[in-house]
C-alpha positions as CSV (number, residue, x, y, z in Angstrom):
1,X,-1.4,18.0,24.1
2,X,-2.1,21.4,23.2
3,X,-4.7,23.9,21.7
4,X,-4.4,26.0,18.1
5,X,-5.2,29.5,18.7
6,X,-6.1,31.0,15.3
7,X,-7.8,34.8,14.9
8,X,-9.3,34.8,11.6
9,X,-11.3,37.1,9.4
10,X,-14.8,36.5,10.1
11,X,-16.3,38.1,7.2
12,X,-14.7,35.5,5.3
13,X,-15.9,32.1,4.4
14,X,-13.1,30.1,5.6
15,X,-11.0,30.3,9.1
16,X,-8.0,31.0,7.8
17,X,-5.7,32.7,9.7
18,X,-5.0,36.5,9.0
19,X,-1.7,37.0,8.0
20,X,-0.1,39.9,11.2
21,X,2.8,42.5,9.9
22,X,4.9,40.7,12.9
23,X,6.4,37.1,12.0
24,X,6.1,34.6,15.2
25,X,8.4,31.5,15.7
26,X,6.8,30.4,19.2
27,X,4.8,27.5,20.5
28,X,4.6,23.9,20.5
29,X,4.6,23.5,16.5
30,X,6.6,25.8,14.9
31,X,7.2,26.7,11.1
32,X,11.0,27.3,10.8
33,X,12.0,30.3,9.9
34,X,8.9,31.7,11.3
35,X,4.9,32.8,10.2
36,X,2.9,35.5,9.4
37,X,0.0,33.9,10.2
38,X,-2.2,34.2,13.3
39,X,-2.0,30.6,13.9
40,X,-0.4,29.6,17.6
41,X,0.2,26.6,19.0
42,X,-0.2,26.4,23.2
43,X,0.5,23.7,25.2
44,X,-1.7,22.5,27.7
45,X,0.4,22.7,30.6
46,X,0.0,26.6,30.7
47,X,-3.8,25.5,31.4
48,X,-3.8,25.7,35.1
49,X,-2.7,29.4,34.8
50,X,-5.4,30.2,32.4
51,X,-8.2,29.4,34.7
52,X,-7.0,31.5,37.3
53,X,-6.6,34.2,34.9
54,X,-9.8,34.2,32.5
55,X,-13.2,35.0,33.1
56,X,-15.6,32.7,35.0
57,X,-18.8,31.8,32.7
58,X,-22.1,31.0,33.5
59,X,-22.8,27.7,31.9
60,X,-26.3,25.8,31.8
61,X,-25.9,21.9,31.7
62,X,-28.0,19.4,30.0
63,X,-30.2,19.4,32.8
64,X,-31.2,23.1,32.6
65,X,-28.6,23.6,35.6
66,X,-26.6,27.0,35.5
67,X,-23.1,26.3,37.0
68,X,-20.0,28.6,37.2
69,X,-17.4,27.3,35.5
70,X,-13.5,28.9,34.7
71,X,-12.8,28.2,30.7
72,X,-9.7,28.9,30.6
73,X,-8.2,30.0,27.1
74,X,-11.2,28.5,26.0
75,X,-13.0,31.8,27.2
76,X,-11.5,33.3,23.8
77,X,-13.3,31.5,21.3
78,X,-15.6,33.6,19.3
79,X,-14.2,36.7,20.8
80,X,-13.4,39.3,18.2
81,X,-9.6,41.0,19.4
82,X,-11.6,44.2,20.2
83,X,-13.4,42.0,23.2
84,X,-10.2,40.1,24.2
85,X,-8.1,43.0,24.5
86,X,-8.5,44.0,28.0
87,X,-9.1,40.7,29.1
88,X,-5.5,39.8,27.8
89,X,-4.3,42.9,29.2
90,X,-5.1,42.0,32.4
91,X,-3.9,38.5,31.9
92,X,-0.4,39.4,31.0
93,X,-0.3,41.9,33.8
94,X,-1.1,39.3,36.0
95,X,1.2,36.6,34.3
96,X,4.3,38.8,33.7
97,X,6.0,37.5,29.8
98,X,9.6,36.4,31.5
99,X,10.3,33.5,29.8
100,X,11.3,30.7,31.9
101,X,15.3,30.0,30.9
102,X,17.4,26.7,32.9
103,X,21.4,26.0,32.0
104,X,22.0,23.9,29.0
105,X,24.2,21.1,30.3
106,X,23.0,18.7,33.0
107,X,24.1,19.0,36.2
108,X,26.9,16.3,37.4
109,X,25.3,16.1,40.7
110,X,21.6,15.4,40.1
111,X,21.4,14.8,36.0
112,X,18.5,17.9,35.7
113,X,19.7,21.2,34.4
114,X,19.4,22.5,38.0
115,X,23.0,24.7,37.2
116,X,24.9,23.5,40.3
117,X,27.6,21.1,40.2
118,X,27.6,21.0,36.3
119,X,30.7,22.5,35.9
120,X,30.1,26.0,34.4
121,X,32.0,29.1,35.8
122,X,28.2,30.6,35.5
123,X,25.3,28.4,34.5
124,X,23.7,31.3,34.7
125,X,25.7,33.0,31.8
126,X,23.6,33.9,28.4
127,X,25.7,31.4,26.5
128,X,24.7,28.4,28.9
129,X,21.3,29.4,29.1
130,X,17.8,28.2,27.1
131,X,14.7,28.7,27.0
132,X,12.4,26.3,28.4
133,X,8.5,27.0,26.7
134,X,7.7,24.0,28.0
135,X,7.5,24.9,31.6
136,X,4.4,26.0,32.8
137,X,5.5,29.3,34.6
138,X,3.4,32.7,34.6
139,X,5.8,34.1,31.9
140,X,6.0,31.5,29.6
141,X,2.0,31.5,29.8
142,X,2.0,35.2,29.4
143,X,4.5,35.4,27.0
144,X,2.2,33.3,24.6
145,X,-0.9,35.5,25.7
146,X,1.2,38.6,25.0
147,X,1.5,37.1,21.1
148,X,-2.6,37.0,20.8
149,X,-2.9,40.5,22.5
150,X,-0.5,41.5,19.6
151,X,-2.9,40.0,17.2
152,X,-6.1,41.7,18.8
153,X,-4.5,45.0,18.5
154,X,-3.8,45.1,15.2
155,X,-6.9,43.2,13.8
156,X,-10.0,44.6,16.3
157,X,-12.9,42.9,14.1
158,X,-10.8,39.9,13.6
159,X,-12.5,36.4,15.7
160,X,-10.5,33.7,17.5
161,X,-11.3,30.5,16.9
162,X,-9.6,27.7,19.6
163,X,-9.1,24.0,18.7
C-alpha cells in the first residue's frame, strides 16, 4: 500500500500535477525512463517515521472531542510548498536521505542478502550493491521527502494534494 503525493496548481481547475524542471524515477510506481511531473508514489512502510517527524494536529471527533493526533505525511495535504518547506526541512534533517543499499546475491549461509558467506570478495563493492526503497530506514524516508522539498522550492504557491 502506498500514498500518491501530487503538488498541483491550485489556481487551476483540475489536480493535475505541475510538471518540475527536474525529472524523477523514484517510488513505488515508476514511469520508465522517468517524469516531469510532481506526481510521487510512497510506500506505506516509511509511515512509522513520518509520525515521528510531522507535526502533531489538533483534531475534533464526531463527538465535539479535541484529540492530538500525529498525521503523518498526511499533515501535507492542502499545504501550499511555501508552508511545507520548513517543515520538510526539518524532516530531512532529521531523517538524513542515505538510501538504504544490501548486496545483490543471497547469502549461502542464511538465503537474505545479509553479504556474509555469499561468496563476494566485497559485498560491499558498488557493483554488488542495490538499492533497497523498500526498506523503511530514515534515508530512504527522507530521501523521498527530499523529492517533495524539491518541488516546494521551486513551485511556492503550488498545493499538495495526498491520496
Amino acid at each position: 500500500m502506498s500514498w500518491t503525493v501530487i503538488l498541483y496548481n491550485p489556481d487551476s481547475e483540475s489536480q493535475a500535477p505541475l510538471c518540475s524542471s527536474s525529472k524523477i524515477q523514484e517510488g513505488g510506481t515508476q514511469i520508465m525512463g522517468g517524469t516531469n511531473e510532481c506526481d510521487l508514489n510512497i510506500t506505506y512502510n516509511y509511515s512509522g517515521l513520518y509520525h515521528l517527524v510531522f507535526p502533531i494536529e489538533h483534531v475534533q471527533d464526531s463527538d465535539g472531542v479535541v484529540k492530538v493526533e500525529s498525521t503523518g505525511l498526511k499533515w501535507l495535504y492542502g499545504k501550499t510548498g511555501e508552508t511545507a518547506i520548513p517543515i520538510l526541512e526539518k524532516a530531512i534533517e532529521r531523517l538524513g536521505t542515505k538510501r538504504y543499499e544490501r548486496t545483490v546475491d543471497n547469502c549461502d549461509k542464511c538465503g537474505f542478502t545479509c553479504g556474509i558467506g555469499d561468496g563476494l570478495s566485497d559485498p560491499w563493492a558498488e557493483c554488488n550493491r542495490r538499492r533497497d526503497y523498500w526498506a523503511p530506514t530514515p534515508g530512504n524516508a527522507g530521501y523521498a521527502l527530499n523529492i517533495l522539498l524539491g518541488w516546494a522550492r521551486e513551485f511556492p504557491k503550488g498545493r499538495f494534494v495526498i491520496y
